[in-house]
PyMOL commands that place a pseudoatom at each C-alpha (Angstrom):
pseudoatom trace, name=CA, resn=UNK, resi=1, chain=A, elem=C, hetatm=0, pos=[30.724, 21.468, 66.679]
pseudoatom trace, name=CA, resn=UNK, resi=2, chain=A, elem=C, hetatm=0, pos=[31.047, 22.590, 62.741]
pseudoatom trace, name=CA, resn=UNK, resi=3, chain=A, elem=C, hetatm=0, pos=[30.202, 20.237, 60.524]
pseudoatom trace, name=CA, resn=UNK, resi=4, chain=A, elem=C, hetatm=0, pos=[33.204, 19.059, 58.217]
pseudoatom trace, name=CA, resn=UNK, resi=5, chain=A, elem=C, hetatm=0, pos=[32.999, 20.348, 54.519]
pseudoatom trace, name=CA, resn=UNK, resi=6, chain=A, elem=C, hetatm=0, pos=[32.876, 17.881, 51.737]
pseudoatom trace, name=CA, resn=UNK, resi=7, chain=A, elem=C, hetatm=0, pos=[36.038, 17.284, 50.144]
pseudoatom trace, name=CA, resn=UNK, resi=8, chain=A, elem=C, hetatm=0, pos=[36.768, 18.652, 46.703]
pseudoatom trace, name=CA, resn=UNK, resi=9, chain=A, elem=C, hetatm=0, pos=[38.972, 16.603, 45.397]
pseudoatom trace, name=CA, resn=UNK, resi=10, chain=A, elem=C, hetatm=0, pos=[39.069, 12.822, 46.190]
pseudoatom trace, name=CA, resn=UNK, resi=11, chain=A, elem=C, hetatm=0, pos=[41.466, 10.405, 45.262]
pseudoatom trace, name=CA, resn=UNK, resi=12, chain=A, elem=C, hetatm=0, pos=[40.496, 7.155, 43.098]
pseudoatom trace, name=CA, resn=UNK, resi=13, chain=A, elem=C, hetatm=0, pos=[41.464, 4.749, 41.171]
pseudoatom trace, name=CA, resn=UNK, resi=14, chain=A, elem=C, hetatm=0, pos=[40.494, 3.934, 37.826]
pseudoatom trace, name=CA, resn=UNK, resi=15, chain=A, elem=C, hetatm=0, pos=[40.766, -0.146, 36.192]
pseudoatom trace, name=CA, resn=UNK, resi=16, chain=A, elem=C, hetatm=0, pos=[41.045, 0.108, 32.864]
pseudoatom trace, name=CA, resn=UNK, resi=17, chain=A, elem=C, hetatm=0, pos=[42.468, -3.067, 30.695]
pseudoatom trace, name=CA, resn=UNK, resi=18, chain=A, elem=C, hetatm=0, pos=[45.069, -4.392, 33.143]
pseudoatom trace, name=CA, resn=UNK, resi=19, chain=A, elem=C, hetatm=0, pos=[46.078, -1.130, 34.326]
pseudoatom trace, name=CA, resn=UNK, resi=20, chain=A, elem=C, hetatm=0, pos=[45.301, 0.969, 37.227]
pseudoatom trace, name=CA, resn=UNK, resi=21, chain=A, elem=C, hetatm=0, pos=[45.937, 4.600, 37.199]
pseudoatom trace, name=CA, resn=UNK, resi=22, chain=A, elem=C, hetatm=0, pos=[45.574, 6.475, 40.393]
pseudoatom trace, name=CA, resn=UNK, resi=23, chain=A, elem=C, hetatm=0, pos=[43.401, 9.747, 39.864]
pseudoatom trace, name=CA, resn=UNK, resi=24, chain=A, elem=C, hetatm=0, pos=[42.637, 13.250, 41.822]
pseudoatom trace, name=CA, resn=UNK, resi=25, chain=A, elem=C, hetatm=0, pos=[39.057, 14.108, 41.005]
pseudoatom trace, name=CA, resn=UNK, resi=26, chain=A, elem=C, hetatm=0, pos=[38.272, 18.086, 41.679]
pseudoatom trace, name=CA, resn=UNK, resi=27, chain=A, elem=C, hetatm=0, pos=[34.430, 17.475, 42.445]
pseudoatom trace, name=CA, resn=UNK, resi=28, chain=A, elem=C, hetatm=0, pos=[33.902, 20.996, 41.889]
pseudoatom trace, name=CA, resn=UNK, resi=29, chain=A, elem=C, hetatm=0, pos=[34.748, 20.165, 37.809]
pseudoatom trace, name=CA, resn=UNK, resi=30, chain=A, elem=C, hetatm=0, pos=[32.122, 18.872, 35.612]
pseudoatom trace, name=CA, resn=UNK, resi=31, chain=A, elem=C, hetatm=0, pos=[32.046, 15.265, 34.297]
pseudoatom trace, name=CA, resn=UNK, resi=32, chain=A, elem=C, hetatm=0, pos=[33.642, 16.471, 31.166]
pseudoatom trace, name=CA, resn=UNK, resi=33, chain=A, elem=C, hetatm=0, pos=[36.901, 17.418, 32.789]
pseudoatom trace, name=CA, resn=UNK, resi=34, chain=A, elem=C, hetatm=0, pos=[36.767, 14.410, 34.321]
pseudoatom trace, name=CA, resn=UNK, resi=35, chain=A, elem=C, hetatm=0, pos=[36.593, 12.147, 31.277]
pseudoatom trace, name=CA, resn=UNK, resi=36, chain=A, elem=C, hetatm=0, pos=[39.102, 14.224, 29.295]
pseudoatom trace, name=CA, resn=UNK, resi=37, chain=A, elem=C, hetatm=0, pos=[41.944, 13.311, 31.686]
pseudoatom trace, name=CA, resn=UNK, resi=38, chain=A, elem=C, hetatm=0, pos=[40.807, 10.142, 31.771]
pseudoatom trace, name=CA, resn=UNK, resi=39, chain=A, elem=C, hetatm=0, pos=[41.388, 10.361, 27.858]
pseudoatom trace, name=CA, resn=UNK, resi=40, chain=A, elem=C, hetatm=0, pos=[44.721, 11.899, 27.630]
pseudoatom trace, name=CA, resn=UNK, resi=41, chain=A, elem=C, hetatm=0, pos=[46.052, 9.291, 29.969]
pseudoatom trace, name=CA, resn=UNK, resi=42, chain=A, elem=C, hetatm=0, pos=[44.418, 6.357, 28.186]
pseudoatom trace, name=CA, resn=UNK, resi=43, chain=A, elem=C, hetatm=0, pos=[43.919, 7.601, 24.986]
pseudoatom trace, name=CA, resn=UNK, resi=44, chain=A, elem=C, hetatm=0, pos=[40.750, 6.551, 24.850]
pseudoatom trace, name=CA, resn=UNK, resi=45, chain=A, elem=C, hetatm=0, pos=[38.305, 8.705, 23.760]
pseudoatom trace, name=CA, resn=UNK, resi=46, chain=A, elem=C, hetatm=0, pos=[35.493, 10.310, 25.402]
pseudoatom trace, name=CA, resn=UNK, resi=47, chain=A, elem=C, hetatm=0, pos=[32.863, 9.728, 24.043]
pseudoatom trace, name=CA, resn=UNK, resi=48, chain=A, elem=C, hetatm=0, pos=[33.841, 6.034, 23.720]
pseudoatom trace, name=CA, resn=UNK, resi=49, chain=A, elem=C, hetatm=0, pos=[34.358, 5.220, 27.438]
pseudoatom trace, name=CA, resn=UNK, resi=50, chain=A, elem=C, hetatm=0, pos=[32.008, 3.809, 29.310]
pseudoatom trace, name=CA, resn=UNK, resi=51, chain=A, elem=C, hetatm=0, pos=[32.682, 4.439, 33.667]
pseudoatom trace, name=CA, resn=UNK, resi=52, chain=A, elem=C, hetatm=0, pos=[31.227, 1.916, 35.910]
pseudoatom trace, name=CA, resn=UNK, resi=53, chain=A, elem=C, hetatm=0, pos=[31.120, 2.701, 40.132]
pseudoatom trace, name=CA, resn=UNK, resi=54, chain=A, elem=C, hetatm=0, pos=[29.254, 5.772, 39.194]
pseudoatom trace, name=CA, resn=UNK, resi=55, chain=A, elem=C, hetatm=0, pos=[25.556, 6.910, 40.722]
pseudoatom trace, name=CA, resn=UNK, resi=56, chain=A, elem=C, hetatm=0, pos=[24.701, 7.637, 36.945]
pseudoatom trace, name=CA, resn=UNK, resi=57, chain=A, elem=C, hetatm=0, pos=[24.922, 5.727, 34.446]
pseudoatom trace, name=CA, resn=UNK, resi=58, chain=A, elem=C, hetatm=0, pos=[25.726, 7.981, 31.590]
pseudoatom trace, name=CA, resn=UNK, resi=59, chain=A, elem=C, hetatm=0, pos=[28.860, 10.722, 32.833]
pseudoatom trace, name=CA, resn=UNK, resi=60, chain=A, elem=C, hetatm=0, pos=[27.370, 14.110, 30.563]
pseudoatom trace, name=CA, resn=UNK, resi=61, chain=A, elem=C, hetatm=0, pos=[29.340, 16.678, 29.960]
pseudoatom trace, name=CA, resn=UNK, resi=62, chain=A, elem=C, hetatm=0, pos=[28.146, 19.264, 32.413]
pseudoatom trace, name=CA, resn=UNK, resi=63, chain=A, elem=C, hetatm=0, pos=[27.069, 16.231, 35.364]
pseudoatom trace, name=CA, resn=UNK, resi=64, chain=A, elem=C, hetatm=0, pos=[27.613, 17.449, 38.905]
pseudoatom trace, name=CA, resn=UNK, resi=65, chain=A, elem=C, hetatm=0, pos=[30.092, 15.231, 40.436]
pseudoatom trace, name=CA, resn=UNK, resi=66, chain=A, elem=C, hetatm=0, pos=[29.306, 16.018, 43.866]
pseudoatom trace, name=CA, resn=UNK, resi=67, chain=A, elem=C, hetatm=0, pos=[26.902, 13.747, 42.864]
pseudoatom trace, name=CA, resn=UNK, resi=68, chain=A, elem=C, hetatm=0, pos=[28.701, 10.952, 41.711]
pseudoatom trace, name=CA, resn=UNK, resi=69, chain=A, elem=C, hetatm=0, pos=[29.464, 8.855, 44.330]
pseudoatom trace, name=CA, resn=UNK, resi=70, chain=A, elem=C, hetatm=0, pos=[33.074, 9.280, 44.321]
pseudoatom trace, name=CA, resn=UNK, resi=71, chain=A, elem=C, hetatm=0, pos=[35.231, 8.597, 47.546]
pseudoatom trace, name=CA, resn=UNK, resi=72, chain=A, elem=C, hetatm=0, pos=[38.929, 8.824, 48.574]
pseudoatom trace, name=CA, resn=UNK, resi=73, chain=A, elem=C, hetatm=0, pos=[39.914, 5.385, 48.022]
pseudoatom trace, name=CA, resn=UNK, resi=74, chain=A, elem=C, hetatm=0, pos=[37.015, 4.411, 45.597]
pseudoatom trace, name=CA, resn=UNK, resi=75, chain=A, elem=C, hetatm=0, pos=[37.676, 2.084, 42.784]
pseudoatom trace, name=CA, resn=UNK, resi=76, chain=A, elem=C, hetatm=0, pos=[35.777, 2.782, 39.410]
pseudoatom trace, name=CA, resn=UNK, resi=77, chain=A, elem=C, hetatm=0, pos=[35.924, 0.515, 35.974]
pseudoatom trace, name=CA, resn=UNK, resi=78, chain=A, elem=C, hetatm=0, pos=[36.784, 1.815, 32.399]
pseudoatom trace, name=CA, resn=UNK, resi=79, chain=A, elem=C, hetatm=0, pos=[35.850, 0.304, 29.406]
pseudoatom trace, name=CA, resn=UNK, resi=80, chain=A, elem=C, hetatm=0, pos=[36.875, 1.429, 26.053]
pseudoatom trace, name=CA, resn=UNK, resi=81, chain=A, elem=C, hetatm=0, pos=[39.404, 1.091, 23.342]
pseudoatom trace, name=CA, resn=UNK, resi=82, chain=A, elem=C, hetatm=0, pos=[41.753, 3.615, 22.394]
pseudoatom trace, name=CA, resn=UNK, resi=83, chain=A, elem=C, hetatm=0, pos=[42.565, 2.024, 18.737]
pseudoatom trace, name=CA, resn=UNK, resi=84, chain=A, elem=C, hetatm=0, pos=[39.919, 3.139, 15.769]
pseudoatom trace, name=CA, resn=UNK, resi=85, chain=A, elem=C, hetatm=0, pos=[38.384, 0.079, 14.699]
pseudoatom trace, name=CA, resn=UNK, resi=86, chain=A, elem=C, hetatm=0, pos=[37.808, 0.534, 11.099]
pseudoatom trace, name=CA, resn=UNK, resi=87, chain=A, elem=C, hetatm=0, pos=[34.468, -0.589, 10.021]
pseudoatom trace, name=CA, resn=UNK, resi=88, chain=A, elem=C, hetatm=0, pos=[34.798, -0.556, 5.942]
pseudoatom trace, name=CA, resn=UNK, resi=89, chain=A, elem=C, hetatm=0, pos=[33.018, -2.637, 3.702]
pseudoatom trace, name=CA, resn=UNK, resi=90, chain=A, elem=C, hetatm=0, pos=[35.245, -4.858, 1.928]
pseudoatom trace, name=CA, resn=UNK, resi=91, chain=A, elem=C, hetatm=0, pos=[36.144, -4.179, -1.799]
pseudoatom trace, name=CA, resn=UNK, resi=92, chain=A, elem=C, hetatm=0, pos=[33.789, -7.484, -2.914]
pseudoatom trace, name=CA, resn=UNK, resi=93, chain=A, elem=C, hetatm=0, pos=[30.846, -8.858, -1.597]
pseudoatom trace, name=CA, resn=UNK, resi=94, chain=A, elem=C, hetatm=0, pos=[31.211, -12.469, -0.435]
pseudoatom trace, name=CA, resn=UNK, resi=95, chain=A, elem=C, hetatm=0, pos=[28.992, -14.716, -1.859]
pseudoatom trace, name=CA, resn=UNK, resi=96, chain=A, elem=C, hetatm=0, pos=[28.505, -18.279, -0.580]
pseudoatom trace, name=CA, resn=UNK, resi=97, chain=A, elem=C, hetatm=0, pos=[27.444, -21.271, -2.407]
pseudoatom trace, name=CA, resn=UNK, resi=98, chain=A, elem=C, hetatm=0, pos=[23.954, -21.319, -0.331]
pseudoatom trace, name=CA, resn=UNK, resi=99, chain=A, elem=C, hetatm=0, pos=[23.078, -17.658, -1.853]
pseudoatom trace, name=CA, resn=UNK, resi=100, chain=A, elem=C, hetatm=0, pos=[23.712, -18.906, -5.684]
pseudoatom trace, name=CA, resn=UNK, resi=101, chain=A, elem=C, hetatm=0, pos=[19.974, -19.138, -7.301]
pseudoatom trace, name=CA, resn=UNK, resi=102, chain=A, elem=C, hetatm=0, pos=[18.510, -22.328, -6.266]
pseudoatom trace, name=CA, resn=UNK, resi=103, chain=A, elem=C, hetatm=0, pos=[20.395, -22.830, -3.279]
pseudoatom trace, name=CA, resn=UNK, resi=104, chain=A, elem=C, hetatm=0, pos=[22.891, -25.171, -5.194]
pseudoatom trace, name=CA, resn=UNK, resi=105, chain=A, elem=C, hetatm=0, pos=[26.240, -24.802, -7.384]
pseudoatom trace, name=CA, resn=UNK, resi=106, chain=A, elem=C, hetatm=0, pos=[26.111, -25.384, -10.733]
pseudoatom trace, name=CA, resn=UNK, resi=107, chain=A, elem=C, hetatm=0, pos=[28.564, -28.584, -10.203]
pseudoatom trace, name=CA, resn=UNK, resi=108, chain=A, elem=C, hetatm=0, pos=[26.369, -30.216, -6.958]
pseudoatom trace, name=CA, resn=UNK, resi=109, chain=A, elem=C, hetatm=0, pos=[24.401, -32.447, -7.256]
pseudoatom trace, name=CA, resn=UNK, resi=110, chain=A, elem=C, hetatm=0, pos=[20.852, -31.684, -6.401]
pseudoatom trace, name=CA, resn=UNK, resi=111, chain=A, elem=C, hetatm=0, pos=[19.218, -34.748, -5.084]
pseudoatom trace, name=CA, resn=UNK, resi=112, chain=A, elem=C, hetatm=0, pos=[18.325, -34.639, -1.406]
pseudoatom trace, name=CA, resn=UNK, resi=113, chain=A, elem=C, hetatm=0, pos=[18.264, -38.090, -1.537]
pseudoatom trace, name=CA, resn=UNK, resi=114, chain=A, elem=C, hetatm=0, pos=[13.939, -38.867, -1.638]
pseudoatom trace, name=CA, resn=UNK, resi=115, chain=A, elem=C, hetatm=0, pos=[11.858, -40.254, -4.769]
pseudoatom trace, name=CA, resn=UNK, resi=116, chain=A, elem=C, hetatm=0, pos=[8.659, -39.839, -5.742]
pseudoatom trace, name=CA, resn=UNK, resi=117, chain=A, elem=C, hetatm=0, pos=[6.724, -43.043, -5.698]
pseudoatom trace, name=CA, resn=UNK, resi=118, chain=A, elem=C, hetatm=0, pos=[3.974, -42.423, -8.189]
for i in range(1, 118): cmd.bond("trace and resi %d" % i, "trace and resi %d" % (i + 1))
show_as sticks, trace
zoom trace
């Protein structure tokens, strides 16, 4: 009796967010084809994404995914978020009343409340 060849393409489902997209993986791909149609159904970019239900821990580029772990019926976790976060500074520092010079505004009083005795 023959032995059975592995599949090439499985199919899985990916959670990401509160959806769950249903996915055929070609095996034979590398992990980069993988995570770009992961990203033009999400919108999510690669290289923010983070896959978890994976034998690695970091999907590369050119990562075998015969190697991967992947099963028909296998469910795998997304994280990422397709919206740019914008990270500016803002136009003007903030400055709080504990970083004035000598820890005190101008218009507080600055007894903490102790006397000297002598």
């Amino acid at each position: 009796m023959a032995a059975a060849a592995a599949p090439t393409t499985v199919a899985v489902k990916v959670k990401w967010n509160k959806e769950v997209l249903n996915l055929d993986v070609d095996l034979s791909a590398p992990g980069g084809i993988f995570k770009a149609q992961l990203q033009s159904l999400t919108g999510v970019p690669a290289d923010r994404m983070k896959l978890m239900g994976l034998k690695t821990a970091n999907l590369t580029d050119d990562f075998d995914m015969t190697k991967s772990g992947l099963a028909n019926g296998k469910t795998i976790m997304m994280i990422g978020n397709a919206e740019q976060i914008d990270l500016a500074k803002p136009a003007e520092a903030r400055t709080f009343r504990e970083d004035q010079v000598g820890g005190h505004a101008d218009d507080e009083a600055m007894s903490n409340g102790l006397t000297n005795i002598a």
